[in-house]
C-alpha positions as CSV (number, residue, x, y, z in Angstrom):
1,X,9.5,-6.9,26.8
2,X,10.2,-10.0,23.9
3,X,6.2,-10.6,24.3
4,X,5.6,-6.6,23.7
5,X,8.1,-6.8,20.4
6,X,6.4,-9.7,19.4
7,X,3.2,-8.4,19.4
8,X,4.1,-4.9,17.9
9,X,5.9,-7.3,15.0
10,X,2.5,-9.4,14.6
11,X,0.9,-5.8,14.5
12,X,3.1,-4.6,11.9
13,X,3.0,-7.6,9.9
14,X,-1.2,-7.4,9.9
15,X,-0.6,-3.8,8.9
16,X,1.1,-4.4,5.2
17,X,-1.3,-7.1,4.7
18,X,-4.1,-4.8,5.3
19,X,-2.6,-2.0,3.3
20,X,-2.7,-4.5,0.5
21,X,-6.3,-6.3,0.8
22,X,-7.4,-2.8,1.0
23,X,-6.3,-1.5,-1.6
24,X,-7.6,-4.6,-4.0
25,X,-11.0,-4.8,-1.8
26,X,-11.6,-0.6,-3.1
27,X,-10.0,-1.6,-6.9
28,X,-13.2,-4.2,-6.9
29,X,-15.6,-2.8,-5.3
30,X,-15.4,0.7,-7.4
31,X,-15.3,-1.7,-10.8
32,X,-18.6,-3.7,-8.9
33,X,-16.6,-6.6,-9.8
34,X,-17.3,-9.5,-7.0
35,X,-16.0,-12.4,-8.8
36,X,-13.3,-15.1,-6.4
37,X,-10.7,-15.0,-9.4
38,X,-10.8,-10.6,-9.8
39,X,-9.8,-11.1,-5.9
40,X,-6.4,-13.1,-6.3
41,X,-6.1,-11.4,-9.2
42,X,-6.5,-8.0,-7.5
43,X,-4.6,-9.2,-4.7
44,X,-1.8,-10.3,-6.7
45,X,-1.7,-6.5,-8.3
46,X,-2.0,-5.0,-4.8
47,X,1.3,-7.0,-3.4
48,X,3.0,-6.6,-6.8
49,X,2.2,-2.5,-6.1
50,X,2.8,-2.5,-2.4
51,X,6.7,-4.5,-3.1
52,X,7.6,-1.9,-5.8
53,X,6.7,1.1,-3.5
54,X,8.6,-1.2,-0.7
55,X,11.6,-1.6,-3.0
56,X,11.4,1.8,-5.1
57,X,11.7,3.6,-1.6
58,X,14.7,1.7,-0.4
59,X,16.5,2.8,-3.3
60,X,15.2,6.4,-3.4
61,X,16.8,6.4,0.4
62,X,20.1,5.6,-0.6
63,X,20.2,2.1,-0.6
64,X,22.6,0.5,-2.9
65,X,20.9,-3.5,-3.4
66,X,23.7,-4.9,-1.1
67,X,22.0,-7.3,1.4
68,X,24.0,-6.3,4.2
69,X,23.2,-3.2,3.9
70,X,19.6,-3.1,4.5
71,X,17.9,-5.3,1.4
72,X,17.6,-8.1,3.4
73,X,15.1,-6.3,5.7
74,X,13.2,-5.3,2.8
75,X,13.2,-9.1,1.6
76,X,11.8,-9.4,5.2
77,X,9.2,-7.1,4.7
78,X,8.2,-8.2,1.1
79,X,8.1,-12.4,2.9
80,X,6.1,-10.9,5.6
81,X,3.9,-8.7,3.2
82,X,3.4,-11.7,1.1
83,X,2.3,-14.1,4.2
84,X,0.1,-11.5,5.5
85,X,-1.6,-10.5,2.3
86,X,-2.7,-14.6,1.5
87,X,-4.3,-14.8,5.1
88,X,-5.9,-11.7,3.9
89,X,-6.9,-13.4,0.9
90,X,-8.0,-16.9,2.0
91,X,-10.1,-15.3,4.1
92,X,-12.1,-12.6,1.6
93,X,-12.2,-15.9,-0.7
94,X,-14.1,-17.9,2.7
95,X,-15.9,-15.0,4.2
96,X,-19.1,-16.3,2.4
97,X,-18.6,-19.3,3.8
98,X,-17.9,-19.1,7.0
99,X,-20.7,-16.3,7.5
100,X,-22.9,-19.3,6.4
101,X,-24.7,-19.8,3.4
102,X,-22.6,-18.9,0.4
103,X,-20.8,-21.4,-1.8
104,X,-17.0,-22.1,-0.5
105,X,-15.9,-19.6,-3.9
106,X,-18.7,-17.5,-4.1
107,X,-18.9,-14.5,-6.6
């Protein structure tokens, strides 16, 4: 059972940091911008985006900021959202590279 939570965390974990890279990779690729530094950048916007919906929804629920009363699992999810969302990231930034040919930053 701990190895099925585990995994259904991990899941859940991938799942905001998908949410965000997603939302960047479509911001780019409908401006045609390719560039390595409009990615952090856009990845950056994404998170800052995906922790005010995060937030803004605790507190259209009800909550009231105190961390024993549920902010500290929507820390949780912003850390995790965070983590996620720079794996994400290092690997759009080293796709090119590891797909073999293109410089380690490419455009």
């Amino acid at each position: 059972m701990a190895i099925l939570v585990s995994l259904l965390s991990l899941l859940f974990v991938a799942a905001q940091g998908a949410a965000v890279f997603a939302t960047a990779y479509v911001v780019l690729r409908a401006f045609k911008i390719r560039h390595w530094l409009a990615k952090i950048a856009a990845i950056a916007l994404s998170y800052v985006a995906w922790i005010a919906a995060t937030v803004g929804g605790y507190f259209l629920t009800g909550g009231d900021g105190s961390f024993m009363k549920g902010f500290a699992v929507v820390m949780m999810l912003c850390l995790t959202a965070l983590v996620s969302s720079l794996g994400y990231l290092l690997g759009w930034l080293l796709w090119p590279k590891l797909r073999g040919g293109g410089r380690l930053l490419a455009s």
